[in-house]
C-alpha positions as CSV (number, residue, x, y, z in Angstrom):
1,X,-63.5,83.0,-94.7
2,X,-66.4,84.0,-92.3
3,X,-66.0,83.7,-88.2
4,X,-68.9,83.7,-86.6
5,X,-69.0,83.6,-82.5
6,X,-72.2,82.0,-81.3
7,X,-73.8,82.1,-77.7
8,X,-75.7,78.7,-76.5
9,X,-76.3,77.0,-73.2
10,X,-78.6,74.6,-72.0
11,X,-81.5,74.8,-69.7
12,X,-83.4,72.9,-67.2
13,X,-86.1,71.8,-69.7
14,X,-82.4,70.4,-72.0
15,X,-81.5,69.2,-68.8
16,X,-84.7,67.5,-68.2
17,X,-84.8,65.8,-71.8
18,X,-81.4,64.5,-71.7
19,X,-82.2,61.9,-68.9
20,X,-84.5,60.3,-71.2
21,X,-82.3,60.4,-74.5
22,X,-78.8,59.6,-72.6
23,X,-80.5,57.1,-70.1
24,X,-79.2,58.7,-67.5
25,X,-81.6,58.3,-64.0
26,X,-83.2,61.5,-62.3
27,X,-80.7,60.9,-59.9
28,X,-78.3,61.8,-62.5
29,X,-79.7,65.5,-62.8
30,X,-77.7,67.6,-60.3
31,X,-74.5,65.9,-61.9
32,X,-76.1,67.0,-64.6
33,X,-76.7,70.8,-63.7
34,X,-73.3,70.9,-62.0
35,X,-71.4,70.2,-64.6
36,X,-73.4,72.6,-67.3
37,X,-72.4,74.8,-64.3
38,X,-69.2,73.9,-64.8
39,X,-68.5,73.7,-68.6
40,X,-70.9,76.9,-69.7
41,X,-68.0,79.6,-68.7
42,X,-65.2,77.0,-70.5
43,X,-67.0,77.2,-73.9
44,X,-65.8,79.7,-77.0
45,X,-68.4,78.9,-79.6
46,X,-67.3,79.7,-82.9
47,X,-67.7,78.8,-86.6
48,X,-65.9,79.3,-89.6
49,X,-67.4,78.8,-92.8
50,X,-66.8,79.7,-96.8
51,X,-69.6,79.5,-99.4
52,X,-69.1,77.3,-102.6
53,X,-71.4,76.7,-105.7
54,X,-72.0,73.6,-107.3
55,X,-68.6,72.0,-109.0
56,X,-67.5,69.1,-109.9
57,X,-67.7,66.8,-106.7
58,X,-70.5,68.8,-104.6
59,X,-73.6,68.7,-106.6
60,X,-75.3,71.5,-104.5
61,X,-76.0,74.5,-106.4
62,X,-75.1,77.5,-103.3
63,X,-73.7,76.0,-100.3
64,X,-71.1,76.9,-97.2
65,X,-68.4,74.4,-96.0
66,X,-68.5,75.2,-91.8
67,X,-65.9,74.0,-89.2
68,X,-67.9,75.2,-85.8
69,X,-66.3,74.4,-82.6
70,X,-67.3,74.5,-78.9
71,X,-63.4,75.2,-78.3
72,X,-61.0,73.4,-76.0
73,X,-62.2,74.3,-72.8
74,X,-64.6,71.2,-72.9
75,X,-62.1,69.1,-73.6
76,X,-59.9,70.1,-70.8
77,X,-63.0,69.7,-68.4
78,X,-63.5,66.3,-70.1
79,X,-59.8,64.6,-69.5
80,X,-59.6,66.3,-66.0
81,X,-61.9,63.7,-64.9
82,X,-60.6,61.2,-66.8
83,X,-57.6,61.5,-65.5
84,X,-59.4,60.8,-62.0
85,X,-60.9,57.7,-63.0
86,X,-64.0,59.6,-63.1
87,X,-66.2,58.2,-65.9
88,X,-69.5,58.6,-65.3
89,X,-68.8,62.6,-65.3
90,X,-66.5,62.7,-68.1
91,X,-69.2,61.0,-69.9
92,X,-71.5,63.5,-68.9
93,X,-69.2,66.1,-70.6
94,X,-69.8,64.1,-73.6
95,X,-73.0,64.0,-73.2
96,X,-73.8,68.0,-72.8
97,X,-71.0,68.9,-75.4
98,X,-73.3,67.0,-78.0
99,X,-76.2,68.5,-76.8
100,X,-74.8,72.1,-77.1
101,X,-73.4,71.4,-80.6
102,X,-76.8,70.8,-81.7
103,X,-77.6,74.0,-80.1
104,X,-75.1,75.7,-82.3
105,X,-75.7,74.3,-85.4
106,X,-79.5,75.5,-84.9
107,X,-78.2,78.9,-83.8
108,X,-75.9,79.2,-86.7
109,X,-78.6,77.9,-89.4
110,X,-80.8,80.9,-87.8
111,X,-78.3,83.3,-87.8
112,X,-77.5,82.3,-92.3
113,X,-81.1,82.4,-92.9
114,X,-81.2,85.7,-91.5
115,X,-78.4,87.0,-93.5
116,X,-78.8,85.7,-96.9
117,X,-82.8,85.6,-97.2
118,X,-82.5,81.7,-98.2
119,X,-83.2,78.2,-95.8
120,X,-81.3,75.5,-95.1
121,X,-81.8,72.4,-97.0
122,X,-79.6,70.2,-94.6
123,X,-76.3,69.7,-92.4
124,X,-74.3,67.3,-94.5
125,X,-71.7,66.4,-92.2
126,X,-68.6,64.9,-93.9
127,X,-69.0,61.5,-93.9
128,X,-72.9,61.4,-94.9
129,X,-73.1,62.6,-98.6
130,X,-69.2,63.0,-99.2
131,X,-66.2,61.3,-98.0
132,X,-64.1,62.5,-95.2
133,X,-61.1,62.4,-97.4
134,X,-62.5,65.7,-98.8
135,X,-61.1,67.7,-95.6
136,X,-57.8,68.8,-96.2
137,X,-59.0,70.0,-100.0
138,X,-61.5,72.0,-97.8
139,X,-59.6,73.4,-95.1
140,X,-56.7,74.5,-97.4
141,X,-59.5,77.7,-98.5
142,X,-59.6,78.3,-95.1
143,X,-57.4,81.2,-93.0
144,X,-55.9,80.6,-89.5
145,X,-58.8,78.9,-87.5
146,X,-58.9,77.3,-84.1
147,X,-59.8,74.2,-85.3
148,X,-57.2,71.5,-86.7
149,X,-57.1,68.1,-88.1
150,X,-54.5,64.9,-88.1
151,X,-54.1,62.1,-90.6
152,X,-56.8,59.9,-89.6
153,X,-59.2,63.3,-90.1
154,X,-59.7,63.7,-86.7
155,X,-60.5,67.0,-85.5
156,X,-58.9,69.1,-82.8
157,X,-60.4,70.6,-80.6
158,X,-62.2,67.4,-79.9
159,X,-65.6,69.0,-79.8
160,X,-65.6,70.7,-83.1
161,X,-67.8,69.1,-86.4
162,X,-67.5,69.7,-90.4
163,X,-70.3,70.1,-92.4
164,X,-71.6,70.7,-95.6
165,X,-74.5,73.8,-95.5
166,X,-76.8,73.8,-98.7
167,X,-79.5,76.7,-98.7
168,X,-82.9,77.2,-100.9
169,X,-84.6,79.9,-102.1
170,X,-87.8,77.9,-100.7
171,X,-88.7,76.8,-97.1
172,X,-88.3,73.5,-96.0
173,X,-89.6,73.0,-92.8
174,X,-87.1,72.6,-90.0
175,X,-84.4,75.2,-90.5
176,X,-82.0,72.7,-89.3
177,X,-83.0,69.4,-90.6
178,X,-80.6,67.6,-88.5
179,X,-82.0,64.4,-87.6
180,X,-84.7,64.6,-91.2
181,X,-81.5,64.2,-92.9
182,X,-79.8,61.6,-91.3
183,X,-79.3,58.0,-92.6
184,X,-79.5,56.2,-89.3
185,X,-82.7,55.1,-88.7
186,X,-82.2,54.1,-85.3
187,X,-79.9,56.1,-83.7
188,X,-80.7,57.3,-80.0
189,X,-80.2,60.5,-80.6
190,X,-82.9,61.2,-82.9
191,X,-85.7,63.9,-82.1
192,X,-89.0,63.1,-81.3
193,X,-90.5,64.9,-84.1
194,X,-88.3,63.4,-86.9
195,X,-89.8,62.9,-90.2
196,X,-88.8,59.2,-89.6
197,X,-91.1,59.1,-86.7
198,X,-93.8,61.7,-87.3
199,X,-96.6,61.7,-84.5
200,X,-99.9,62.2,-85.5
201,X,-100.4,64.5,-82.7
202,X,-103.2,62.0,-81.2
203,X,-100.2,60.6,-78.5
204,X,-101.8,59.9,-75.0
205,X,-99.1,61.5,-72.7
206,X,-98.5,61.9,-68.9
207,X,-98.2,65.3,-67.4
208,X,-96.8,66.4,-63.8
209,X,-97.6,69.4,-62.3
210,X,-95.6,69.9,-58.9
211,X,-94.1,72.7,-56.7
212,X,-94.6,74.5,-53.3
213,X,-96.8,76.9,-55.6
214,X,-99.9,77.5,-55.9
215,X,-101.7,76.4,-59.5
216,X,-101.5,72.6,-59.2
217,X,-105.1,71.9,-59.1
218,X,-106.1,74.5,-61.0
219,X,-104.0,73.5,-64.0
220,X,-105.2,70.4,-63.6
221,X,-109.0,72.0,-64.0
222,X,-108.2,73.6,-66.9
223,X,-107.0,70.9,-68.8
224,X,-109.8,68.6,-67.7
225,X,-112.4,71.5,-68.9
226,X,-110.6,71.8,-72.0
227,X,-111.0,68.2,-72.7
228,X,-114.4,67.9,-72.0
229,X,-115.2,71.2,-73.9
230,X,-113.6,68.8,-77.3
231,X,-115.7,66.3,-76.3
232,X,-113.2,63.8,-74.7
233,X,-114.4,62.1,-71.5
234,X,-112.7,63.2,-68.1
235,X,-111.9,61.1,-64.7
236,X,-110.6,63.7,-62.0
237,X,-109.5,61.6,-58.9
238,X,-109.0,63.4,-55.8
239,X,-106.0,62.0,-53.3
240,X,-106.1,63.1,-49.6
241,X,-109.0,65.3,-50.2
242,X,-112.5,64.8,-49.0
243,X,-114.3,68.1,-47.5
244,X,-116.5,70.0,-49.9
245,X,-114.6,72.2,-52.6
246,X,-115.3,74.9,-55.1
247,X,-113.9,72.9,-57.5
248,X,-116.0,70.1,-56.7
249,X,-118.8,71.7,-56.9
250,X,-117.6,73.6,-60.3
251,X,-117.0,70.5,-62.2
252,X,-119.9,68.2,-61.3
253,X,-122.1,70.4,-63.3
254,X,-119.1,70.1,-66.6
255,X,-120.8,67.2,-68.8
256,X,-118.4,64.8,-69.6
257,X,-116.1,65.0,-66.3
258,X,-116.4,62.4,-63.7
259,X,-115.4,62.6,-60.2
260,X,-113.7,60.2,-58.1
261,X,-112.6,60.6,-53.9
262,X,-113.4,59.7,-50.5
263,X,-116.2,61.1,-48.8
264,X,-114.7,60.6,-45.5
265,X,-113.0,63.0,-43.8
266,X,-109.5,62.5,-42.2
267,X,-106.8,65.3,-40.2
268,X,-103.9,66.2,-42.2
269,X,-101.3,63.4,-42.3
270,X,-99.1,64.6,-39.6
271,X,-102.1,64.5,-37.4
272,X,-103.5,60.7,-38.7
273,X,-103.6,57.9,-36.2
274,X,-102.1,54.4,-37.5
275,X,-105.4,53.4,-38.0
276,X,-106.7,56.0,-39.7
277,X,-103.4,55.7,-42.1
278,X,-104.8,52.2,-42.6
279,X,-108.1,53.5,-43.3
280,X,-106.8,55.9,-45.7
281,X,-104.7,53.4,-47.3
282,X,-107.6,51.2,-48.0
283,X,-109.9,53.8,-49.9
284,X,-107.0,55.3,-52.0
285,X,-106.1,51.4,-53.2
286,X,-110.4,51.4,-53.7
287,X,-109.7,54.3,-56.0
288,X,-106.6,52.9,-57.8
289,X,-108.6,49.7,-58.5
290,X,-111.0,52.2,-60.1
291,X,-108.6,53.7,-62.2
292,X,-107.5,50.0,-63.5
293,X,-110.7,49.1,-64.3
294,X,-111.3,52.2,-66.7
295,X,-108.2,52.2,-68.1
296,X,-108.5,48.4,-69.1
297,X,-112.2,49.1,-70.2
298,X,-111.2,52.4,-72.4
299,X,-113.8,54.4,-70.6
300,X,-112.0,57.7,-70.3
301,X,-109.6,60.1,-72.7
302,X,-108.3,61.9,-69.8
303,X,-107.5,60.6,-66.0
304,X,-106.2,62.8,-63.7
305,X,-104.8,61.8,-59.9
306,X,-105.0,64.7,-58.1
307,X,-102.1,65.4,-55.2
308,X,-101.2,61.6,-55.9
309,X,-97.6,62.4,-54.8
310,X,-98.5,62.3,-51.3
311,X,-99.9,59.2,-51.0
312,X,-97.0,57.8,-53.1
313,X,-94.0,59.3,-51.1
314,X,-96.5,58.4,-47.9
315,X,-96.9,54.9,-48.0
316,X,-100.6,55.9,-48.1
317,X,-101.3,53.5,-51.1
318,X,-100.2,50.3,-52.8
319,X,-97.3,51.3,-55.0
320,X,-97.6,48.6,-57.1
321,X,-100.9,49.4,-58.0
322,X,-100.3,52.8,-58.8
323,X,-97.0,51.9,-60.9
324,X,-99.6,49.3,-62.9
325,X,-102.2,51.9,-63.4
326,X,-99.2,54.6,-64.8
327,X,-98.0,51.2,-67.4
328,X,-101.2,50.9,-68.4
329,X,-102.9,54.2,-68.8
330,X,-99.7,55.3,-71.1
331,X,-101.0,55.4,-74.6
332,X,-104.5,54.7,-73.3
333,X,-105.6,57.6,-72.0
334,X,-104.1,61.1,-71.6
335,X,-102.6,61.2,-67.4
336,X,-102.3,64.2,-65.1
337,X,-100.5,63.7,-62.2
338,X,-100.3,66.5,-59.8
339,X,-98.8,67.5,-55.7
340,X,-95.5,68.7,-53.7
341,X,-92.0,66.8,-54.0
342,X,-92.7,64.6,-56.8
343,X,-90.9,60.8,-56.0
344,X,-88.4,60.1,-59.2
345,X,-91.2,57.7,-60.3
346,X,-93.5,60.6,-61.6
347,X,-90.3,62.2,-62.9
348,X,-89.2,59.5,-65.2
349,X,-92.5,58.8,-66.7
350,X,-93.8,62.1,-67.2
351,X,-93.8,63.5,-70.6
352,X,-94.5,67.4,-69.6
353,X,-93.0,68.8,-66.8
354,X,-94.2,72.2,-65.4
355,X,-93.2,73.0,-62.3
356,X,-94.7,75.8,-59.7
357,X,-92.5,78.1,-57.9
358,X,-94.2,80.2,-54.7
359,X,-92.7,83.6,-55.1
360,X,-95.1,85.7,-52.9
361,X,-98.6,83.9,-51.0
362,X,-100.8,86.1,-49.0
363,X,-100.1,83.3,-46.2
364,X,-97.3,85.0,-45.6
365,X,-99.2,87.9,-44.0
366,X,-101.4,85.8,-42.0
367,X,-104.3,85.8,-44.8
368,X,-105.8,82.4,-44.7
369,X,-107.4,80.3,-47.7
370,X,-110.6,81.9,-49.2
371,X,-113.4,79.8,-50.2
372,X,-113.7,80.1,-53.9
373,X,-109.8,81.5,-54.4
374,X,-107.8,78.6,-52.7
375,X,-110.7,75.9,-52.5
């Protein structure tokens, strides 16, 4: 027998993608962080496996039988809040112990490949292939292990798996061929880039750039000049802005980009009269209509809504028209959403996330914006 201790923990991008796959609400993330902040010092990873060859009831030629285990410690974490009554965080627990289980089966598939030279074919979890009933025939090969069993083949700790490990002398794609492999077709757990549900790579997704850094706009830019340098036609709409920029300037002479904003000047929110708000609020729902209409026509590849957070979190727009133009642009055209303290709208729709952190800003030394640098 073969121990193995393995090292994995989830990070704010895991974080990120479980509200979608555990329909949890971005609310739910610092519950979520908290208790990975929690549970990551309680875990022992470890897996024990043998290696077989091909017999009379497994028909793969060279394979390893694995027990892996997070070990007890999220258990323990798991009932102490059932024992409160708490639910929604014990299911939580649930919820990132599955996800770092996935994270060690990869790490252990890496870690074999590395060894022996050979790939993973699958993980054959008992249960799939072969019956559960072949456990304790298993196990018996087995030394002293921290992982048990009882009559109904339950395993103890309660976050510890079985499975079967087949390897190849050839390479077959994913190393892990978790969810490739799996039987259930639609289970909610599956990865977006399963076999079962190949993307052509043709999607039209939603990005969000936000943060008190600088880089926004300018990542915004790049992707809009990228698109328009394939050939894919660009609208770059411009919230709460309406002097004369560099970037302005820049991308009116790109073929294939389009610009959309107010020519009318208006002081920085804080400083905006109630009428002035009004006004404001008038030519960004102008815009919005805009958007609608070239969405619904199929004019555009790209749309991007520059600093649209503000007038969102604002009030400085019709919300309803913006949450109609996010329904329908989705699969229609590719969307860039950009600006400061994103609202858990853009958050939950977004399909990249990238988020920009100020470290150090010449501000801070009393250097204001250069023309050309910051605008």
């Amino acid at each position: 027998m073969e121990e193995r201790k393995l090292s994995v923990s989830l990070g704010a991008e895991d974080l990120r993608n479980m509200i979608k796959t555990y329909h949890f609400s971005v609310e739910d993330l610092s519950s979520l962080q908290s208790l990975n902040h929690m549970l990551a010092p309680l875990l022992r990873v470890k897996a024990y496996y043998i290696w077989k060859e091909k017999g009379k009831i497994v028909s793969y030629e060279k394979y390893a039988v694995v027990f892996l285990t997070l070990g007890d410690g999220a258990d323990a974490l798991q009932e102490f809040y059932l024992g409160r009554k708490c639910l929604t965080e014990a299911y939580i627990v649930e919820c990132l112990s599955l996800e770092l289980l996935k994270k060690a089966y990869g790490e252990l598939v890496r870690e074999i490949q590395a060894e022996t030279g050979k790939w993973a074919v699958k993980i054959d979890f008992l249960g799939d292939t072969y019956p559960l009933g072949l456990l304790p025939e298993f196990s018996k090969e087995f030394g002293q292990m921290d992982i048990t069993y009882n009559d109904k083949f339950v395993l103890s700790p309660g976050k510890s798996v079985v499975f079967l490990l087949p390897l190849s002398e050839k390479k077959i794609g994913n190393p892990c061929n978790l969810c490739e492999n799996c039987s259930n077709k639609e289970c909610l757990f599956q990865k977006r880039d399963c076999i079962q549900e190949k993307k052509t790579g043709e999607e039209k997704l939603m990005h969000l750039y936000y943060g008190d850094g600088k880089g926004k706009t300018t990542a915004a830019i790049g992707l809009a000049v990228r698109a328009a340098g394939s050939g894919k036609k660009v609208l770059f709409v411009q919230f709460m802005k309406s002097k004369r920029t560099g970037e302005l300037e820049g991308m009116q002479r790109v073929r294939g980009i389009d610009m959309l904003r107010s020519e009318k000047r208006f002081p920085f929110y804080r400083d905006m009269t109630k009428r002035q708000k009004e006004e404001q609020t008038e030519i960004h729902n102008r815009m919005l209509g805009t958007v609608l209409e070239a969405v619904r026509q199929k004019k555009y590849d790209v749309i991007i809504l520059d600093e649209i957070t503000y007038p969102y979190r604002w009030a400085l727009l019709e919300e309803k028209l913006l949450k109609e133009a996010v329904r329908l642009a989705k699969g229609k055209a590719e969307l860039v959403c950009t600006g400061r303290d994103p609202a858990s709208f853009f958050l939950e729709h977004a399909d990249y996330i990238s988020e920009m952190k100020c470290v150090r800003h010449p501000f801070e030394k009393g250097i204001r914006a250069r023309e050309g640098i910051e605008f």
